[in-house]
C-alpha positions in Angstrom: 0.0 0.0 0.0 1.5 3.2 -1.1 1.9 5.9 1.4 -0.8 7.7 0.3 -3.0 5.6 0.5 -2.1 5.2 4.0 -2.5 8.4 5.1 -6.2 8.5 3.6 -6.8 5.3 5.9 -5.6 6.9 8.8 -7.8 10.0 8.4 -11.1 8.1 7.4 -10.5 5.8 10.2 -10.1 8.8 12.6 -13.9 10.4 11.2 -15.3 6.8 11.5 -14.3 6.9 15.2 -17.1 8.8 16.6 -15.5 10.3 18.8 -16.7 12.6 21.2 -14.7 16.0 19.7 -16.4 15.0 16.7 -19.7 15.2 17.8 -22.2 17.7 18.7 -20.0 20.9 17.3 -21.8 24.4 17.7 -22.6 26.7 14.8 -24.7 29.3 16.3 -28.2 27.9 17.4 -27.4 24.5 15.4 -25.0 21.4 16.3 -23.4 19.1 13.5 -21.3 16.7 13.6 -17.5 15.8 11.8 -18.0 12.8 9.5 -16.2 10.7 6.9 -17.5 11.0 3.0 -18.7 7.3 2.8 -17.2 6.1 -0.4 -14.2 8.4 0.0 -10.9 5.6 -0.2 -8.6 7.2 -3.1 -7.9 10.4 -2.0 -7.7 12.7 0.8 -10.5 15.8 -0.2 -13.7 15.8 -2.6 -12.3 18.9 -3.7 -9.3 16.6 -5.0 -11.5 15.4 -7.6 -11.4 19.1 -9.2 -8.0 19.1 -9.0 -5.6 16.6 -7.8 -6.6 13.5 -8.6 -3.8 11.2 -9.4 -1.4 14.2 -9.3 1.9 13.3 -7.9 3.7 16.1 -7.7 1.9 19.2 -7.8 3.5 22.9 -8.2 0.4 24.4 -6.0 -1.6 22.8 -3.5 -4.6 25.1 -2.1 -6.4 24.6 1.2 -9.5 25.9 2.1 -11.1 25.5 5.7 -13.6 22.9 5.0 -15.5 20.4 2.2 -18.9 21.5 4.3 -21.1 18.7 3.7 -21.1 15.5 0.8 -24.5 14.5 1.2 -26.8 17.4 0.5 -29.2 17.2 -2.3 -27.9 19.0 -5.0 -24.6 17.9 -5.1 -24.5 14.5 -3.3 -25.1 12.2 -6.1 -22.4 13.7 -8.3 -19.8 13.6 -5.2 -20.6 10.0 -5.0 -20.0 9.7 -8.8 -16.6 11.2 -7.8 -15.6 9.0 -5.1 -16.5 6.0 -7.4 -15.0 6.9 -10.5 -11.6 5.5 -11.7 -8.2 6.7 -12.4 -9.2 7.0 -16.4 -11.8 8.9 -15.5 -10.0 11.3 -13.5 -9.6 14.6 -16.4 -13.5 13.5 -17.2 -14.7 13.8 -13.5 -12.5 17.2 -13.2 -14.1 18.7 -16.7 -17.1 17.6 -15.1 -16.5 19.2 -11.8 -15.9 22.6 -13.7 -18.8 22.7 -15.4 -20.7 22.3 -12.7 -18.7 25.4 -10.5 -19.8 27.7 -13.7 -23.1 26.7 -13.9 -23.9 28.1 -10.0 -23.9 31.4 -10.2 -24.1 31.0 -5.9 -20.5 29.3 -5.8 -18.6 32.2 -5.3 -15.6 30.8 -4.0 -14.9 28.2 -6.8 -15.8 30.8 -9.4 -13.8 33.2 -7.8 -11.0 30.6 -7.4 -11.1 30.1 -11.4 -10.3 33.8 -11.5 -7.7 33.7 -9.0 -5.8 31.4 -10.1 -6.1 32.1 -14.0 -5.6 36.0 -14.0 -3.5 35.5 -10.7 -0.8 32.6 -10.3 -1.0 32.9 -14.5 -3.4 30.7 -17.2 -0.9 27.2 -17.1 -1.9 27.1 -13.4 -6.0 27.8 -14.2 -8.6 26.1 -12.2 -10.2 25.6 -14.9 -8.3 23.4 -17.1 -9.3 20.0 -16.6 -6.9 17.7 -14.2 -4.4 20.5 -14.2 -1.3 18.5 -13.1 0.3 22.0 -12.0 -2.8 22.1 -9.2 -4.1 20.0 -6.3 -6.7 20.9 -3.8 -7.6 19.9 -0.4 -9.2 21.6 3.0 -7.2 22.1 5.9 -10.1 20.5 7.9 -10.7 16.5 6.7 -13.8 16.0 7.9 -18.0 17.0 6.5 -20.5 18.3 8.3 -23.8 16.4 8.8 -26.8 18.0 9.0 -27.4 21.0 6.1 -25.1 24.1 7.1 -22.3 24.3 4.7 -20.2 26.7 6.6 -20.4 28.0 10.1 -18.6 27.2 13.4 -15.1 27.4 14.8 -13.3 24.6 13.4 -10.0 25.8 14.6 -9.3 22.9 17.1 -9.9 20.3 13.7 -7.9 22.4 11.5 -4.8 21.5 14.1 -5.6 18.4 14.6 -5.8 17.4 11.0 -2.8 19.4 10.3 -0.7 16.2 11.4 -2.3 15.1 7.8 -1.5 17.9 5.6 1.9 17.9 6.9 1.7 14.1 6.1 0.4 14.9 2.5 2.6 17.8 1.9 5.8 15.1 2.8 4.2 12.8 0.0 3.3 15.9 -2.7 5.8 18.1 -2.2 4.2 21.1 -3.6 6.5 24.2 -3.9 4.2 26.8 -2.7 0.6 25.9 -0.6 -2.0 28.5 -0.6 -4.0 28.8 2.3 -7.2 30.2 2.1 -8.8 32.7 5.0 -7.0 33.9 8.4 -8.1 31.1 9.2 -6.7 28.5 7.7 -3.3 30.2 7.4 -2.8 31.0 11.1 -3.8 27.4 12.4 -1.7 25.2 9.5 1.1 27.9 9.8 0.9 28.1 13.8 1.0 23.7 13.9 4.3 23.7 11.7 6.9 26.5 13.6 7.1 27.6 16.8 7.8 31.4 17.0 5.4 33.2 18.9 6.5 36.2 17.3 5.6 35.4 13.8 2.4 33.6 15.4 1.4 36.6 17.0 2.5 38.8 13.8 0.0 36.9 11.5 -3.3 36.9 14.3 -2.6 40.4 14.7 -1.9 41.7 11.1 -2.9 39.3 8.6 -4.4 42.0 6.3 -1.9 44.4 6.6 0.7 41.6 5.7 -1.4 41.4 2.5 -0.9 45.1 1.9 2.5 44.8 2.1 3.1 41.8 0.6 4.5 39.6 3.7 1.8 37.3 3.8 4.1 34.1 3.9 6.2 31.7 6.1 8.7 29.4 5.1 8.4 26.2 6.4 10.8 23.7 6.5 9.8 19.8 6.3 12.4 17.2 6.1 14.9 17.6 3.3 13.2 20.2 1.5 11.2 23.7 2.4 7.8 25.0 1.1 6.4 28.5 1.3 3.0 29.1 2.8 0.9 31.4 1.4 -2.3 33.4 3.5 -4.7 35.1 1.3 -8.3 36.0 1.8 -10.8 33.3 1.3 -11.8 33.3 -2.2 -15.9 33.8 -1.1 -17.6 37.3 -0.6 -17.0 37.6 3.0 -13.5 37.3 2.1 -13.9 39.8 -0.5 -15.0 42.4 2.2 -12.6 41.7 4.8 -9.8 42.3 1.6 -11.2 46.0 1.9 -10.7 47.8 4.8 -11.0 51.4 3.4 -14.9 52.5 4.1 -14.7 55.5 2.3 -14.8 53.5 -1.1 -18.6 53.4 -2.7 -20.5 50.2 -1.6 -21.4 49.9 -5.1 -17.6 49.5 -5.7 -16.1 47.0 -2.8 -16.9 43.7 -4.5 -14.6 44.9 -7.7 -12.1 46.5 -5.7 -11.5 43.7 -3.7 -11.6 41.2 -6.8 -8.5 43.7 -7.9 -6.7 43.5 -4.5 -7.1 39.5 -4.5 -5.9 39.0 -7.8 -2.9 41.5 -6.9 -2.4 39.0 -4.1 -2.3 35.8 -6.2 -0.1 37.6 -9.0 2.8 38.0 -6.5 2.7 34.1 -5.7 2.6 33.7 -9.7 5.7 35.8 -9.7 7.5 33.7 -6.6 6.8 30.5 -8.4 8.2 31.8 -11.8 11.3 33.0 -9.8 11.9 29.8 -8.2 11.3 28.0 -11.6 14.0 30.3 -13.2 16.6 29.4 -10.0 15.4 25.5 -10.7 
């Protein structure tokens, strides 16, 4: 068994545990619970089937917070076509997948993500090109949500306890940048992998300013090779506003400016991974 492999096993079996941390998590008035994706045994993340499947060494690996849930009623059936499909079928599934992202108008993120990644990192690293092997794509958290809330809740304790996996995965990948999506994300993956308070407290106190500036980054060093983690705003519209701080621009004019700021954002980790390519 590859060691891949393994590490899915070892995460699936920690979501079928059932146990108690898992269960009964608070998102405002409503509980869910942390769950394995039944069917899920060939990789780590539905979102993998966008991009990432059968990749083995991908240039950029993104992580968002969370799947949300794999069971609700729009999308269920097609995430179980996923989790079922084969290897061949990997560039059809991730075509598929596409399709589907620009044919809901209410996905924001994974639209915006197309954007992002196209006008941003550059078009060979596009979201939308099917199976990208430049790409893979995971959330930092492993686990779905039962019940129907797709978003919601602190999951900060699970995003460190499932960083033992990413660092796992990013060991077998060996990405050369990882893109971490939200405050989030960033500060609990980055905060599990060094151990300087200073930097710690430099990124919970000014993440957005780092963005303005254009320090939004830690280098992290793994065994026998380093990898530079990115924080940028979460690719959704809340993530949009919090990119804008400055409230004397128009309402009418936030959502565009921030789209500019974002894509700013991603162009400067285009421009790293086209320096380090050159240095290769």
């Amino acid at each position: 068994m590859n060691s891949y492999i393994t590490l899915i096993r070892d995460v699936s079996d920690y979501y079928n545990s059932a146990l108690p941390e898992l269960k009964n998590i608070k998102n405002n008035d409503n509980l869910f619970d942390l769950v394995w994706c039944r069917g899920l045994t060939e990789e780590i993340n539905l979102w993998t089937y966008w991009q990432g499947r059968g990749i083995e060494n991908p240039e950029v690996m993104i992580i968002g917070q969370d799947f949300g849930i794999c069971t609700d009623e729009d999308n269920g059936s097609f995430y179980e076509k996923c989790a079922k499909s084969s290897m061949g079928e990997r560039e059809f599934i991730s075509n598929e997948y596409i399709k589907r992202v620009k044919a809901d108008e209410k996905n924001k993120t994974d639209n915006m993500l197309i954007k992002l990644t196209k006008e941003g990192l550059g078009k060979e690293y596009s979201a939308d090109i099917p199976s990208n092997p430049k790409l893979f794509m995971t959330n930092a958290c492993l686990g779905y949500r039962s019940g129907n809330k797709i978003s919601g809740g602190n999951l900060s304790a699970y995003i460190k306890h499932d960083s033992k996996y990413i660092a796992k995965l990013i060991d077998i990948k060996r990405p050369k940048v990882v893109i971490c999506l939200g405050t989030d994300t960033y500060f609990n993956l980055v905060s599990s992998f060094i151990n300087d308070r200073t930097k710690i407290r430099n990124i919970a106190e000014d993440f957005w300013k780092s963005l303005d500036d254009g320090t939004n980054y830690q280098d992290i060093q793994f065994e026998g090779f380093e990898v530079r983690f990115f924080g940028v705003s979460h690719a959704g519209q809340n993530g949009a506003i919090n990119r804008i701080r400055d409230k004397s621009i128009p309402k009418g004019d936030r959502i565009s400016t921030a789209s500019k700021l974002m894509v700013g954002d991603w162009k400067r980790i285009g421009d790293y991974l086209r320096d380090i390519s050159c240095s290769d």
